[in-house]
C-alpha positions in Angstrom: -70.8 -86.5 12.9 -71.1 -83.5 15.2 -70.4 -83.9 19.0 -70.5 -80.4 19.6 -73.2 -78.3 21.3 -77.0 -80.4 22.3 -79.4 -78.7 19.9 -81.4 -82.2 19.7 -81.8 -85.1 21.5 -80.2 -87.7 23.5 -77.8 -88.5 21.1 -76.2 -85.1 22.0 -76.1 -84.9 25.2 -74.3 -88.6 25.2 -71.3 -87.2 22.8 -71.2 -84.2 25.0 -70.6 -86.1 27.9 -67.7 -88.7 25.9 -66.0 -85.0 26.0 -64.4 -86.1 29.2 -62.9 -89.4 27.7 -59.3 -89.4 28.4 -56.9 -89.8 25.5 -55.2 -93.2 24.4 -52.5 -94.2 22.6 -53.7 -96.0 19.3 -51.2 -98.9 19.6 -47.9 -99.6 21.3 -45.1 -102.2 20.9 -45.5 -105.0 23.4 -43.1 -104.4 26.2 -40.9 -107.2 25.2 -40.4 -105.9 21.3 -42.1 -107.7 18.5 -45.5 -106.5 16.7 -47.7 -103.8 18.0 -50.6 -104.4 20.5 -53.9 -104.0 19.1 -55.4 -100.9 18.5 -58.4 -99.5 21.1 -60.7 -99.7 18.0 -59.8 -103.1 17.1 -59.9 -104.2 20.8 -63.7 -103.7 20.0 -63.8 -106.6 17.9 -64.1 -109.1 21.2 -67.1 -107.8 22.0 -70.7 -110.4 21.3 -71.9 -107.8 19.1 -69.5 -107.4 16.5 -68.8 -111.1 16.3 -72.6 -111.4 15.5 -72.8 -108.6 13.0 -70.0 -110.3 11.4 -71.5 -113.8 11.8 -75.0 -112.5 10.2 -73.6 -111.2 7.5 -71.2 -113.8 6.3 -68.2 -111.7 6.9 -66.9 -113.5 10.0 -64.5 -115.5 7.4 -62.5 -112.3 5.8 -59.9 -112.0 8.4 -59.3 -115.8 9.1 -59.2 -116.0 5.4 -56.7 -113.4 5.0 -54.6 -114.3 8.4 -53.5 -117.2 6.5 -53.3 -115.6 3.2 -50.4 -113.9 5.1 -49.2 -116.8 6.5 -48.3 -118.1 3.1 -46.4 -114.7 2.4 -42.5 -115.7 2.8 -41.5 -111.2 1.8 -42.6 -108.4 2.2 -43.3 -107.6 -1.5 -45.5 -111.1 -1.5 -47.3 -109.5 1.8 -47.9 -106.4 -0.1 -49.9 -108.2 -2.8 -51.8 -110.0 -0.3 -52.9 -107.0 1.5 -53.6 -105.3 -2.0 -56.1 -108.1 -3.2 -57.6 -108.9 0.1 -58.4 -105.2 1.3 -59.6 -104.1 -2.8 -61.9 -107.6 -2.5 -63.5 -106.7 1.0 -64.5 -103.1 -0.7 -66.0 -104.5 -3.5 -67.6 -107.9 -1.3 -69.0 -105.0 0.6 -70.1 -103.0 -2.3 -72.0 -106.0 -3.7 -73.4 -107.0 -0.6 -75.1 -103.9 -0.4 -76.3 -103.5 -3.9 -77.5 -107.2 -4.2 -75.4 -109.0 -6.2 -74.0 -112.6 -5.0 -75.7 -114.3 -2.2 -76.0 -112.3 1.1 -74.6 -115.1 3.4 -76.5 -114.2 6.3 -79.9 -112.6 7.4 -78.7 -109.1 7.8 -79.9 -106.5 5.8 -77.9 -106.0 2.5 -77.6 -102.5 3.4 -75.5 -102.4 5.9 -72.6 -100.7 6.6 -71.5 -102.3 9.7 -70.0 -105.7 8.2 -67.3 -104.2 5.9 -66.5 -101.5 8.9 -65.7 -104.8 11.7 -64.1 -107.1 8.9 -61.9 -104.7 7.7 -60.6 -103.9 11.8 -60.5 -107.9 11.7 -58.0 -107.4 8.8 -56.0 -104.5 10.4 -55.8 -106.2 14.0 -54.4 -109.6 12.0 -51.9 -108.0 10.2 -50.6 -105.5 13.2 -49.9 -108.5 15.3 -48.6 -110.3 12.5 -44.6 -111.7 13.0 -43.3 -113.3 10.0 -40.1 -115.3 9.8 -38.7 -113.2 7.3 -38.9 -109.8 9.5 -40.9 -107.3 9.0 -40.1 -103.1 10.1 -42.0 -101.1 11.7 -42.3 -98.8 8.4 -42.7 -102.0 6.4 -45.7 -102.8 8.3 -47.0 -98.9 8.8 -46.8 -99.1 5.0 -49.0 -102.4 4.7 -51.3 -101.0 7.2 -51.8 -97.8 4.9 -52.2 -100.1 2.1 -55.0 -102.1 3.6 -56.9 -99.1 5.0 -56.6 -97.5 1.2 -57.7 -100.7 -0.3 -60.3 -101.1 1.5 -62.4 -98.2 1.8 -62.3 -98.0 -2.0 -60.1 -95.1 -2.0 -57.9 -97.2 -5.0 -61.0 -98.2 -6.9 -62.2 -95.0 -7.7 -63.2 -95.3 -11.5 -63.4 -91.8 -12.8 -60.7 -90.5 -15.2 -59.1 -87.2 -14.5 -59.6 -86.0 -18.1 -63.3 -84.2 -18.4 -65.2 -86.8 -20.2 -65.2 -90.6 -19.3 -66.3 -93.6 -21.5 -69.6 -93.7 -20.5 -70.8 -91.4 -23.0 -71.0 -87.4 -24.1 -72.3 -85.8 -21.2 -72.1 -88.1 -18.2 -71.1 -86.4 -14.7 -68.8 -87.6 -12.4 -69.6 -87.0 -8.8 -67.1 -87.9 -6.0 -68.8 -89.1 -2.6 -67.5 -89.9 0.6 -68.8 -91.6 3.9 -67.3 -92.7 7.2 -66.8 -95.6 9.8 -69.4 -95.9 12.6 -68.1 -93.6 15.5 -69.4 -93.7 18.9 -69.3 -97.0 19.8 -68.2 -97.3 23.6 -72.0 -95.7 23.9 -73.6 -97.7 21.6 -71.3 -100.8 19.8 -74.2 -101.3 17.5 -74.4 -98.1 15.8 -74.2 -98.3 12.4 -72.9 -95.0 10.2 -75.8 -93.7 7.6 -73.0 -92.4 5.2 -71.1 -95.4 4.7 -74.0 -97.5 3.7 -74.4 -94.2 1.2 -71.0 -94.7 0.0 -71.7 -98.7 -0.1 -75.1 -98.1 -1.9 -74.4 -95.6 -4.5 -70.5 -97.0 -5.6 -70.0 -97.5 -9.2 -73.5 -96.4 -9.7 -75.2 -94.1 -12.5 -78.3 -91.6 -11.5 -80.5 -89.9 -14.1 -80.7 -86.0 -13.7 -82.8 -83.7 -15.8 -79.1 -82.4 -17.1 -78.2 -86.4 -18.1 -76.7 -89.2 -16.2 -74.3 -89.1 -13.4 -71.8 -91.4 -12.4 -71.0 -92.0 -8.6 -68.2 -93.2 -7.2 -67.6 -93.3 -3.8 -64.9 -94.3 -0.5 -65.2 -94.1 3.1 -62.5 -92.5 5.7 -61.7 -93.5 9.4 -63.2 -91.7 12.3 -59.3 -91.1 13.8 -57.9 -87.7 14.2 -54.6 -88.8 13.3 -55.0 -90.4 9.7 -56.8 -86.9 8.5 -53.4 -85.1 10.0 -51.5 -87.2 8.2 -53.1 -86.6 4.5 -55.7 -89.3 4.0 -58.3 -86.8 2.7 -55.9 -85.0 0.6 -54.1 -88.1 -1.2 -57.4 -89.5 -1.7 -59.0 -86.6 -3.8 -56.8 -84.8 -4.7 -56.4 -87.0 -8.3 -59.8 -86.5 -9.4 -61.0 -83.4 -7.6 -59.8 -81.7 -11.6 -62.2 -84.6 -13.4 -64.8 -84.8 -11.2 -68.2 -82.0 -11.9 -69.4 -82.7 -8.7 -68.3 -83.7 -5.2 -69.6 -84.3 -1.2 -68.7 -85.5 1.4 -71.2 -86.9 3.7 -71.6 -87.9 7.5 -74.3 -88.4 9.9 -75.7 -84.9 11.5 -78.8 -84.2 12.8 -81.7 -86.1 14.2 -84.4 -86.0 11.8 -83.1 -84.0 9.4 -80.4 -83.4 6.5 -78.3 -80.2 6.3 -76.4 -78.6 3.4 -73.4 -76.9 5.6 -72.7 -73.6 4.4 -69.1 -72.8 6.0 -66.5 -75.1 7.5 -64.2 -73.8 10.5 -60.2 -74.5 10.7 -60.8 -76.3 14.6 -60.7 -79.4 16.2 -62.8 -79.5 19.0 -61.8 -82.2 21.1 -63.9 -84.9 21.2 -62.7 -88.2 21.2 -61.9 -90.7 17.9 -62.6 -94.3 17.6 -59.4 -94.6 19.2 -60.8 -92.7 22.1 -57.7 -89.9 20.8 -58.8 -86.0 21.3 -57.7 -83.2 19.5 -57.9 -79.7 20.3 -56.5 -77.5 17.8 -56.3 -75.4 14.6 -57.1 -78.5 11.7 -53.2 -79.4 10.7 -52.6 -79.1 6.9 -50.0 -78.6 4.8 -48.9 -74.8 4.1 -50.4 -73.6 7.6 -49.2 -69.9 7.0 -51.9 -70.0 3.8 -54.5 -71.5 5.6 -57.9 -70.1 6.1 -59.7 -70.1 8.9 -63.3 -70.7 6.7 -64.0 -72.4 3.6 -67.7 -72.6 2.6 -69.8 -75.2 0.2 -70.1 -74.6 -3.6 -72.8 -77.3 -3.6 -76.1 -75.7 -4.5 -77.6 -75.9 -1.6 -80.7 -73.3 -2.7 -82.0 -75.9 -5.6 -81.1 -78.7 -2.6 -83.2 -77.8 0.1 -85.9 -76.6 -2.4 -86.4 -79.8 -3.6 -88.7 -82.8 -2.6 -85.9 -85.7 -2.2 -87.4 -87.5 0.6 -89.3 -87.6 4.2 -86.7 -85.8 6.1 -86.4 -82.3 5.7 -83.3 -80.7 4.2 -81.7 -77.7 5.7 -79.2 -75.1 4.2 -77.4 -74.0 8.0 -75.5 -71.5 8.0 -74.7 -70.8 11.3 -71.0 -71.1 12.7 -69.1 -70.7 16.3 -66.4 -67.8 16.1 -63.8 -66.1 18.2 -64.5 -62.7 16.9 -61.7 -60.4 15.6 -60.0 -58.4 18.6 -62.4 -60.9 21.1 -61.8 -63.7 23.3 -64.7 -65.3 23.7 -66.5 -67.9 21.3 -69.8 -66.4 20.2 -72.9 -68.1 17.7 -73.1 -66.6 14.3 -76.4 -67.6 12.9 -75.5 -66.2 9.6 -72.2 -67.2 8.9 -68.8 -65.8 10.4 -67.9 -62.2 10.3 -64.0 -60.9 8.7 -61.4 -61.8 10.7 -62.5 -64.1 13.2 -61.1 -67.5 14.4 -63.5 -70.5 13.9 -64.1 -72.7 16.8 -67.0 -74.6 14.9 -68.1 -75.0 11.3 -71.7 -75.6 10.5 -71.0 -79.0 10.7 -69.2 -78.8 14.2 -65.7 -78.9 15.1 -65.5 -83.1 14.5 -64.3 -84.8 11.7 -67.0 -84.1 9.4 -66.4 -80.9 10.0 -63.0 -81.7 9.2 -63.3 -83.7 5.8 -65.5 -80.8 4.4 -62.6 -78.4 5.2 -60.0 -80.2 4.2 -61.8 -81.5 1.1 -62.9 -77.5 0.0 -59.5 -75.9 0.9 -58.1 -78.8 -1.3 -60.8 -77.2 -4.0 -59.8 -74.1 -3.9 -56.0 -74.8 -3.8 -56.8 -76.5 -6.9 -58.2 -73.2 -8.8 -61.3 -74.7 -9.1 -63.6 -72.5 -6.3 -65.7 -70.7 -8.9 -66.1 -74.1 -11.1 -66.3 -77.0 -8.7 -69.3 -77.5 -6.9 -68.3 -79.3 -3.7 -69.8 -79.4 0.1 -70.6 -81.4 3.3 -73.9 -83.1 3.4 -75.0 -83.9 7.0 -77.8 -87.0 7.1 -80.3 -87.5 9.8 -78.6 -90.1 12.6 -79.7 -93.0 12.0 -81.6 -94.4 14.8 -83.3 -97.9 16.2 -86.4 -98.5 16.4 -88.7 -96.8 19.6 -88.4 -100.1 21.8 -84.7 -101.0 20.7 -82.8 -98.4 22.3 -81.1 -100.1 25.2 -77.4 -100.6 23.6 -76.7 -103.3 26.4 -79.7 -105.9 25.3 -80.9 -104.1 22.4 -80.8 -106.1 19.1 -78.3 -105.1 16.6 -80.9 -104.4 13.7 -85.2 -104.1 13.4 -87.2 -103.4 10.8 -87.6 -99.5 11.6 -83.8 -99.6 11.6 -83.5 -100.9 8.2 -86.2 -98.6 7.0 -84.2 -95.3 8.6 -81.2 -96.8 6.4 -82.6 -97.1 3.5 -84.7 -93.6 3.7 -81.8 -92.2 4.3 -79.5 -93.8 1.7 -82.6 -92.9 -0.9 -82.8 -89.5 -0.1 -79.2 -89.1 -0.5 -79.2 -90.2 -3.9 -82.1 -88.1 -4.5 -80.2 -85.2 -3.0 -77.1 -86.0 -5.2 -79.2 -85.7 -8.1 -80.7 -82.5 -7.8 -77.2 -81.3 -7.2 -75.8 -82.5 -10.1 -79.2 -81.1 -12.6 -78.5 -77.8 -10.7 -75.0 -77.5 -11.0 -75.2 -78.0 -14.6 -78.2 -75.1 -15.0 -76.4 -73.4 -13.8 -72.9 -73.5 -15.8 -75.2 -73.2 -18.8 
């Protein structure tokens, strides 16, 4: 995700322009009291599109389904186990969807991302608007809401043990990946997010390195400004960042190519969520009077970009935007910033991929675990349609050249993860 300066491409000069999108509220009470409005993002869900991504896939049910699962609910504490099974069953419907087991129940491609991203907003709209006899608060339902987004995204069904070993086996890794929603979507509503079907494909998964077997395990995050200020990242990795012997997050870059991003800047540039909400401002975290204005990769990006992983070419960037010490003005550091300077973009932007990558290495490092934790931002290719399917407004929502960018890209990820994880462990020995 970066919607910062147009280096390539169409795509850049469109999320330049959504610069000037205005903010929005998320959601507000209806003006005669009861349950929230729906969201801007959820709104989305009227659209043809989504209804036929969800219809091709088989997903259309899952929010129907789970409407009257809370219907049934006569408490809050039996509405909290609903949302609980439902949102952990969509992740894993989702998860086996994409790595083919059970039926597909429908004629979209199993490896995409797009049905568990508009299911799950099915979910959230149902149970925002929800009014049940028994009353429900506004925290009460903030706190069901959190539940189902956590649930959901596989943040609870991460299956790696904090100790150092796991049951596996002497000698298997742990690696800790992480994707995100589509984002993007009032220019194109089809778009489809390259990291989450990375997440999807390589859940629960074990990849054979030179230095042994390495066990993925993966969740996806929101493309909102306001869930990362309020700790998502942090309560999500922060139990098995110490376990782990490997970690990335991942988003969609670049067109055409992958990047390994060196250094990740302490700035929120501005542009708009998927709740068309902008943000301009120093990244909020806890502790601000420790907080750096850098953090930088420990992944080994040299062995990375070395190797022969796949058709697109992998890139170690190091270039950031700084406000120099003593200056005023934002200037392009090629190689990295210079002491003392203010970010104003990361290699990865001033989005939320920049974002996750901060906020995921400065967890890292307030850890202790900097010189023994390899951990970084992987940027993908963006994923793209094929050459006579690029008019969003009667384009189709998939195509064969579509599915083949997907799954390149999903391959070379895992290919990218497993060089990582062989030369990580060379180099601790």
């Amino acid at each position: 995700m970066r919607p910062i300066r147009v280096r390539i491409g169409v795509l850049g000069l469109a999320l330049v322009a959504g610069l000037a999108v205005p903010t929005a509220a998320t959601a507000a009470p209806e003006a005669g009291g009861g349950a929230p409005a729906p969201t801007v993002e959820e709104r989305r869900l009227d659209g043809e599109v989504p209804r036929e991504i969800l219809r091709r896939s088989g997903f259309a049910a899952v929010a129907p389904a789970f409407a009257r699962g809370l219907g049934r609910a006569d408490s809050y504490r039996e509405a909290r186990r609903v949302v609980e099974r439902e949102g952990a069953a969509l992740w894993r419907r989702a998860v086996d969807r994409v790595q083919g087991r059970g039926p597909a129940r429908g004629d979209l491609s199993r490896d995409d991302d797009r049905p568990l991203y508009w299911a799950r907003l099915g979910m959230t709209r149902e149970l925002r608007t929800w009014e049940p006899g028994f009353g429900l608060g506004e925290r009460q339902r903030a706190a069901l809401l959190t539940e189902l987004e956590r649930t959901s995204r596989g943040q609870t069904d991460l299956r790696l043990p904090r100790g150092h070993r796991d049951g596996h086996g002497k000698g298997v890794k742990r690696v800790l990946l992480t994707g995100f929603d589509p984002f993007t979507l009032d220019r194109d509503i089809r778009i489809s997010n390259p990291s989450g079907a990375v997440a999807l494909a390589l859940d629960g998964t074990v990849i054979d390195t030179p230095d042994g077997p390495a066990r993925v395990e993966t969740a996806v995050f929101p493309v909102r400004w306001a869930d990362f200020a309020e700790g998502t990242v942090e309560r999500a990795l922060r139990p098995y960042l110490p376990g782990v012997d490997l970690f990335t997050t991942v988003s969609q870059g670049r067109v055409g190519r992958f990047d390994v991003e060196r250094t990740n800047g302490a700035w929120r540039g501005g542009f708009p969520d998927n709740d068309n909400v902008s943000r301009t401002e120093t990244v909020p975290v806890a502790d601000p009077a420790s907080q750096p204005q850098w953090t930088t990769t420990t992944l080994p990006y040299a062995a990375i970009t070395a190797a022969d992983t796949g058709r697109f070419p992998v890139y170690d960037n190091t270039s950031v935007t700084e406000i120099p010490a003593g200056g005023d003005e934002p200037a392009v550091r090629p190689d990295g910033p210079t002491p003392g300077s203010t970010a104003r973009e990361g290699g990865g932007g001033n989005y939320l991929s920049n974002e996750i990558a901060y906020r995921a290495t400065l967890l890292r490092d307030r850890l202790g675990l900097h010189g023994t934790l390899p951990g970084g931002h992987v940027h993908t290719p963006v994923l793209q349609f094929g050459a006579g399917n690029t008019d969003p407004a009667t384009g189709a929502v998939t195509d064969p050249e579509f599915v083949r960018n997907r799954l390149d890209i999903v391959a070379q990820t895992r290919a990218i993860v497993g060089v990582a994880v062989s030369a990580a462990g060379a180099d601790r020995d």
